[in-house]
Wavefront OBJ file of the C-alpha trace (Angstrom):
o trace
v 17.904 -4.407 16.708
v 18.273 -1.631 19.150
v 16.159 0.819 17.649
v 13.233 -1.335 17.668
v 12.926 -2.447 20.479
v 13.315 1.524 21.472
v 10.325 1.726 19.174
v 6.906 2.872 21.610
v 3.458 1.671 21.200
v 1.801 5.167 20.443
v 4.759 5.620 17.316
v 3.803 2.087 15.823
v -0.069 2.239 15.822
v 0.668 5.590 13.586
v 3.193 3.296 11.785
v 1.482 3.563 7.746
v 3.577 0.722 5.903
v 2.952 -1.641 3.261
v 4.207 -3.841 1.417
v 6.157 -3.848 -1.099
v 4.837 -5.841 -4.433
v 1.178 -5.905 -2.685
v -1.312 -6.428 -5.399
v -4.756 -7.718 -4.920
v -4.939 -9.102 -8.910
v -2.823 -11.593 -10.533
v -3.583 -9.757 -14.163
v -1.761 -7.516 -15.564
v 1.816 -8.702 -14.603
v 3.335 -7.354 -17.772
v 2.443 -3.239 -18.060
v 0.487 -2.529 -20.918
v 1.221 1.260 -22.021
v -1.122 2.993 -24.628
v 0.664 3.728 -28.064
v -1.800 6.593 -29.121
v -3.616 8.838 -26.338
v -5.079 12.076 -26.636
v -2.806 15.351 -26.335
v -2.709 16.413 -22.905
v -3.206 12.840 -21.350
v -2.320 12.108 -17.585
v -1.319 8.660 -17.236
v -1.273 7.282 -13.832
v -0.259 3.597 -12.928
v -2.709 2.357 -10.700
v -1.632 -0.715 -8.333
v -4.554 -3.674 -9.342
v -6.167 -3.598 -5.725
v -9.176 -2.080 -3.531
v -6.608 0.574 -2.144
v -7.095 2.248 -5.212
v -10.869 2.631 -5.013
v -10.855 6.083 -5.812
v -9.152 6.323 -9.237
v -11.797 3.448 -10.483
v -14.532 5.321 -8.884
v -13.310 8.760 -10.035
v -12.887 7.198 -13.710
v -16.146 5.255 -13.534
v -18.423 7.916 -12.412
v -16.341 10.636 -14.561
v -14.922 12.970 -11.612
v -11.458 13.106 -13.649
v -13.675 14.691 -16.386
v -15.743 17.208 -14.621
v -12.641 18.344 -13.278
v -10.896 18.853 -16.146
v -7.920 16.187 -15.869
v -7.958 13.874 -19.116
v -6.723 10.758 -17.266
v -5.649 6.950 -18.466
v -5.385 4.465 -15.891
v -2.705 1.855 -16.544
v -3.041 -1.238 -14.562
v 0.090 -2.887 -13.194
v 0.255 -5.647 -9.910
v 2.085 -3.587 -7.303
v 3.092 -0.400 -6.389
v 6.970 -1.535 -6.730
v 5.959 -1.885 -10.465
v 3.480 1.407 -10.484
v 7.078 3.205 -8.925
v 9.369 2.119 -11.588
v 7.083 2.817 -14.856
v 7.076 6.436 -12.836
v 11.383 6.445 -12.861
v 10.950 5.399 -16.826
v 8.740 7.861 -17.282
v 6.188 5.770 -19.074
v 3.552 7.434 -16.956
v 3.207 10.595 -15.065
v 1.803 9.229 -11.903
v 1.595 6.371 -9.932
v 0.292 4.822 -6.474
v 2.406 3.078 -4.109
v 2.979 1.625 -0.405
v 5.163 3.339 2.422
v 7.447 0.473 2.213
v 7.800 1.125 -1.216
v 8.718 4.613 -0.928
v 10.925 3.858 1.797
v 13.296 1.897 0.073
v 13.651 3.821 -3.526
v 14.054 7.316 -0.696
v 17.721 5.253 -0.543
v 18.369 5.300 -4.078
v 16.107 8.233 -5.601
v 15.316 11.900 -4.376
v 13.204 12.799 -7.729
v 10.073 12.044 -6.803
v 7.525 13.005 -4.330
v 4.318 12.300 -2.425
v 1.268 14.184 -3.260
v -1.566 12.853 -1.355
v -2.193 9.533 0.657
v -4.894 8.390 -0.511
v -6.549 5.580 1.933
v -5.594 3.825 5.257
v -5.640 0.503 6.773
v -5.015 -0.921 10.365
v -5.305 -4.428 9.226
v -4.389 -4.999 6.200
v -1.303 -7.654 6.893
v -2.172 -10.772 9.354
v -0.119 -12.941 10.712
v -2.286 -16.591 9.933
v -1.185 -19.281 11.573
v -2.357 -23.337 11.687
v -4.270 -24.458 14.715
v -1.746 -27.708 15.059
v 0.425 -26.923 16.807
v -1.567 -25.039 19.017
v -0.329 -21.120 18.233
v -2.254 -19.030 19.961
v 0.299 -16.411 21.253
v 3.624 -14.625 19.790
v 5.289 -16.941 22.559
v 3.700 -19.828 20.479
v 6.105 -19.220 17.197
v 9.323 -19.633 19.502
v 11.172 -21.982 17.562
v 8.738 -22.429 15.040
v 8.763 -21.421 11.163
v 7.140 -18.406 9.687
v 6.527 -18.037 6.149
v 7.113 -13.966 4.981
v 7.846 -11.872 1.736
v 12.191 -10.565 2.277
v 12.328 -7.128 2.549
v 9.428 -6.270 2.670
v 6.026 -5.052 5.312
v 5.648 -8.908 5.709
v 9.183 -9.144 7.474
v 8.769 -5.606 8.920
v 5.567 -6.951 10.442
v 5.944 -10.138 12.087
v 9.416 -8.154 13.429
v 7.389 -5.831 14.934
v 4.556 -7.890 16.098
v 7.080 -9.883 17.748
v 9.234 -7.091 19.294
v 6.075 -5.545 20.783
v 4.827 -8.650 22.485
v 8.020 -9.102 23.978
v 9.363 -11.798 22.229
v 12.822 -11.237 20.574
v 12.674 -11.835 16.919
v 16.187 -14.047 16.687
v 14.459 -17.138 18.400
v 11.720 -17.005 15.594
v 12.467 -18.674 11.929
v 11.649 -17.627 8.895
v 11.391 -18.746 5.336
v 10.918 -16.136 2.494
v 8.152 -17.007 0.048
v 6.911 -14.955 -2.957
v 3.794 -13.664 -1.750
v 1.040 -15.699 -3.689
v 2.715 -18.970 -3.005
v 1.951 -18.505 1.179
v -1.879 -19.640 1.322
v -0.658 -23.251 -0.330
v 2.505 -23.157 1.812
v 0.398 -22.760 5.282
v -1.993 -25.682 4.605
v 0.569 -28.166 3.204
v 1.990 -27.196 6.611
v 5.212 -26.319 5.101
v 5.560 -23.933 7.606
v 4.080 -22.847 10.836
v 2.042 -19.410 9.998
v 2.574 -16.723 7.786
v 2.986 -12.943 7.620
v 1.088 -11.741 4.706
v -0.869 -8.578 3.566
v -4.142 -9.208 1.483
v -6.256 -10.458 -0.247
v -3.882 -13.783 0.354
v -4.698 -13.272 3.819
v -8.804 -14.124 2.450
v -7.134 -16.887 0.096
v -5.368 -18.490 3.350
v -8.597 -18.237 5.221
v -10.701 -20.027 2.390
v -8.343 -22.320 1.396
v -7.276 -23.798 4.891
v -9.924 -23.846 7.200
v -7.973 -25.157 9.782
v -6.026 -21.490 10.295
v -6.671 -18.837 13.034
v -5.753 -15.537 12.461
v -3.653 -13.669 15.181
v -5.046 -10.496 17.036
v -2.917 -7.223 15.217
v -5.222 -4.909 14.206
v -4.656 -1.487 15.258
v -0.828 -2.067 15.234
v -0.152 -0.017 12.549
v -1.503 2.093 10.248
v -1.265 1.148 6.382
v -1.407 4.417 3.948
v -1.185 3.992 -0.368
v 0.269 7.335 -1.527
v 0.217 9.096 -4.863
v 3.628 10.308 -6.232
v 4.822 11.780 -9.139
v 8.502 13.302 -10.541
v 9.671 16.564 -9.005
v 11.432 17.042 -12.583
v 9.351 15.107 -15.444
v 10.355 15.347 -18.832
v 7.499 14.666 -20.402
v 5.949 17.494 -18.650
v 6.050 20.178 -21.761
v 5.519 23.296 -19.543
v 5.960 22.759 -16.079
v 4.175 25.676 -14.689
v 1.194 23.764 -15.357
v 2.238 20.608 -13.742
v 0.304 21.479 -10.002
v -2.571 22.732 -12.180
v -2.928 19.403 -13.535
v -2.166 17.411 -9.675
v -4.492 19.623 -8.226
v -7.294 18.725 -11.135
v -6.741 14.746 -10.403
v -6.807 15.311 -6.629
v -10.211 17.442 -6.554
v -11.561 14.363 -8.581
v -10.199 12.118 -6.452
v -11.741 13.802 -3.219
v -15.061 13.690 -4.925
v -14.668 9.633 -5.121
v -13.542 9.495 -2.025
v -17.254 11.342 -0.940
v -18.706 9.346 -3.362
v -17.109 5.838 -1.742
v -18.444 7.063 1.679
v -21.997 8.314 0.859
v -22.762 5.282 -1.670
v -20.198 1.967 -0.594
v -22.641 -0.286 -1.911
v -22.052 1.312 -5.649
v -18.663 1.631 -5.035
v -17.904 -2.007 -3.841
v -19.669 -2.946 -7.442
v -17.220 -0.832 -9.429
v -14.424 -2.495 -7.780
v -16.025 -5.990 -8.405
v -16.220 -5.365 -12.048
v -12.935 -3.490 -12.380
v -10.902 -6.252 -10.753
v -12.907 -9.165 -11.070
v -13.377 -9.657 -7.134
v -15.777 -11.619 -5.133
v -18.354 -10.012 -2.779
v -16.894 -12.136 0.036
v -13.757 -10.495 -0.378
v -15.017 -7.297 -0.758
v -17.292 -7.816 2.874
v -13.909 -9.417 4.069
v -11.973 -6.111 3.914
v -14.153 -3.490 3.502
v -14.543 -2.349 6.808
v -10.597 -1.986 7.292
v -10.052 0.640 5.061
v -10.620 4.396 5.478
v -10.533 6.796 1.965
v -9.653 9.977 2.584
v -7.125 12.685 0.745
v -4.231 13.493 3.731
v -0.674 14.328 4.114
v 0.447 14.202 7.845
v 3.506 13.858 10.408
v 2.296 9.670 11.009
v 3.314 9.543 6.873
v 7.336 10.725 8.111
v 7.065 8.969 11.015
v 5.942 5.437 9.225
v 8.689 6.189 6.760
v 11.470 7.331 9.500
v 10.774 4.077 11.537
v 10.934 1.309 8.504
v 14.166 3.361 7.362
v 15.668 2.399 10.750
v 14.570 -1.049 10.455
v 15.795 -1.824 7.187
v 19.141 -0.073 8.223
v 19.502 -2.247 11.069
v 18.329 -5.588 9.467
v 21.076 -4.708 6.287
v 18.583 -4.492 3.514
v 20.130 -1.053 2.192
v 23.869 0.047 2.408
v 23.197 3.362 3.818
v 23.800 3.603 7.848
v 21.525 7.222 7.821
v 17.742 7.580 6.437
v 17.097 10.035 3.842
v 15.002 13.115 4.544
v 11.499 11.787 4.341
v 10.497 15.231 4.518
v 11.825 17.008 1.620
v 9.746 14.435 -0.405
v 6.498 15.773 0.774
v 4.855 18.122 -1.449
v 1.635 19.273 -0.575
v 0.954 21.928 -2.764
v -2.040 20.101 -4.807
v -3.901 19.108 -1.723
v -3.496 22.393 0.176
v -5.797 23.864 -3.116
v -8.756 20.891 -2.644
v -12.052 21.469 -0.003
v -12.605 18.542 2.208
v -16.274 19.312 1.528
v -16.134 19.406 -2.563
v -19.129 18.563 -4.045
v -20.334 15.655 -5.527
v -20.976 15.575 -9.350
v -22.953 12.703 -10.412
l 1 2 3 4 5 6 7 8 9 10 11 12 13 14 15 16 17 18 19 20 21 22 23 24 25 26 27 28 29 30 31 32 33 34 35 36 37 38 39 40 41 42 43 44 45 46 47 48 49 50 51 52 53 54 55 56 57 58 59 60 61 62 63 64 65 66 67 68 69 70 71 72 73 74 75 76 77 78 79 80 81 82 83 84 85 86 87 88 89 90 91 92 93 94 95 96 97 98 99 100 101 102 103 104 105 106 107 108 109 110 111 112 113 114 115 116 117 118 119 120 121 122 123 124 125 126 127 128 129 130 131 132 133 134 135 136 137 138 139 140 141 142 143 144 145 146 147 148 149 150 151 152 153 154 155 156 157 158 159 160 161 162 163 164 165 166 167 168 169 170 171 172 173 174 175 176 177 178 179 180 181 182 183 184 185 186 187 188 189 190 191 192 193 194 195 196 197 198 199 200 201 202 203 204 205 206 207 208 209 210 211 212 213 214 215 216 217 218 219 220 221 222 223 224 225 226 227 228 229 230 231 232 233 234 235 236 237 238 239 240 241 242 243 244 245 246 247 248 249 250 251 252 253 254 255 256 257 258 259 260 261 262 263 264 265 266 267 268 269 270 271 272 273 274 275 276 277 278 279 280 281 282 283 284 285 286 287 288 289 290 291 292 293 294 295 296 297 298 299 300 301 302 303 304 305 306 307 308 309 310 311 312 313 314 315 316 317 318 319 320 321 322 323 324 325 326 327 328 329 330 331 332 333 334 335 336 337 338 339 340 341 342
């Protein structure tokens, strides 16, 4: 508790986190792995949501193939599942939150980070209903708030709440699995919610009586690619940041592609994960594509460690060196100003 209220402003609008289990598409719940792909494939397990723009557009406009990767998306809901087909080793990459890196950091030190990949300062809202009047952290005193258990959700509304002044003990909460909190808020089960999207858009359409608390710019939100530091299935390892460095200059070309043509983009993400245009105006402007590996990535880590130390979700009383899984190798080899290859 101490440590975060010793937490400063300037540290937590740096502060990239997200949710664990954040998916954006209810399909695909059960993995589905290819039984026959070409020699040489790179399987990467993409989380189904518009944080992963680039892979779709890099795969849809064929910057994977002009740069010489030979790449299979596999679709799974959440980067919590994305990480664990990466432990099995079903694929060779995969794309996951801060908060999910955070916790398997506790439990694993095989894997690493080789790119973030996109960024978000308002990406989880806290929603609440208009009766009772909650117009103000102060407001929630004593009232219910609906959130996902150790996960950003909790982190969040903790952090909201310890910012604004208001100590996070004389708040309730109920945990919820994530897609059950729109129905929860306008059966008035509860008092608001803390909730990352797009169930922050289902909330909003389902319940019009809702208002949607002022948080963005709180923290920043940051989807990372990681792979293993020691992958069997990797045949001749030599050739392993060869191959990282292949997906990542494709990957740089989408996101140039995402920022010189949205409107084209925004349609390969409708058609990839069935989304609505609403949705896609809804969040569009909240999210910033761009390859980067920087100190706010350790710091986002270093300050959720602490949190979930203090709050007892991991048995450790020490973080693990956020640092040592930072390799940056790949992205060091990629121009910011690659070409487009249409």
């Amino acid at each position: 508790m101490k440590g975060l209220y010793k937490i400063g402003g300037a540290i937590l609008i740096s502060i990239g986190i997200a949710f664990s289990a954040i998916t954006y598409s209810e399909r695909n719940d059960k993995p589905q792995y290819s039984k026959e792909t070409p020699e040489n494939t790179i399987k990467i397990a993409v989380s189904t949501t518009p944080l992963s723009a680039p892979f779709y557009i890099a795969k849809a406009k064929g910057f994977f193939h002009t740069s010489g990767a030979n790449v299979e998306l596999i679709e799974m809901a959440g980067g919590n599942k994305c990480f664990q087909a990466l432990l099995d080793e079903k694929v060779d990459l995969a794309t996951t939150s801060n908060s999910v890196i955070m916790f398997n950091a506790f439990k694993h030190n095989n894997f690493e980070v080789i790119t973030s990949f996109v960024e978000s300062d308002n990406d989880i809202k806290i929603i609440t209903n208009k009766k009772p009047e909650i117009t103000s952290p102060y407001d929630l005193i004593g009232k219910t708030v609906g959130v996902v258990k150790g996960s950003a959700s909790e982190y969040f509304l903790h952090t909201w709440l310890t910012v604004s002044g208001v100590d996070p003990n004389l708040v309730n909460t109920t945990p919820y699995n994530v897609n059950e909190m729109p129905a929860a808020l306008k059966n008035k089960e509860i008092d608001a919610i803390s909730v990352w999207e797009p169930f922050a858009f289902k909330a909003s359409q389902l319940n019009t009586s809702t208002q949607i608390m002022e948080t963005k710019g709180l923290y920043n939100l940051s989807f990372n690619l990681i792979g293993l530091k020691n992958n069997s299935t990797v045949q001749n390892p030599s050739l392993q940041d060869e191959q990282y460095a292949k997906i990542l200059e494709a990957l740089n070309k989408a996101v140039h592609f995402i920022a010189i043509n949205p409107e084209d983009s925004q349609l390969i993400l409708r058609r990839n994960l069935k989304l609505s245009q609403d949705f896609i105006d809804w969040i569009w402007q909240d999210y910033l594509y761009k390859l980067s590996l920087n100190h706010s990535l350790i710091s986002s880590l270093e300050n959720q460690s602490r949190w979930a130390i203090e709050s007892g979700l991991v048995e450790q009383t020490t973080p693990p060196d956020f640092n040592t899984l930072i390799s940056s190798q790949a992205l060091n080899t990629i121009s910011d100003n690659a070409p487009l290859q249409q």
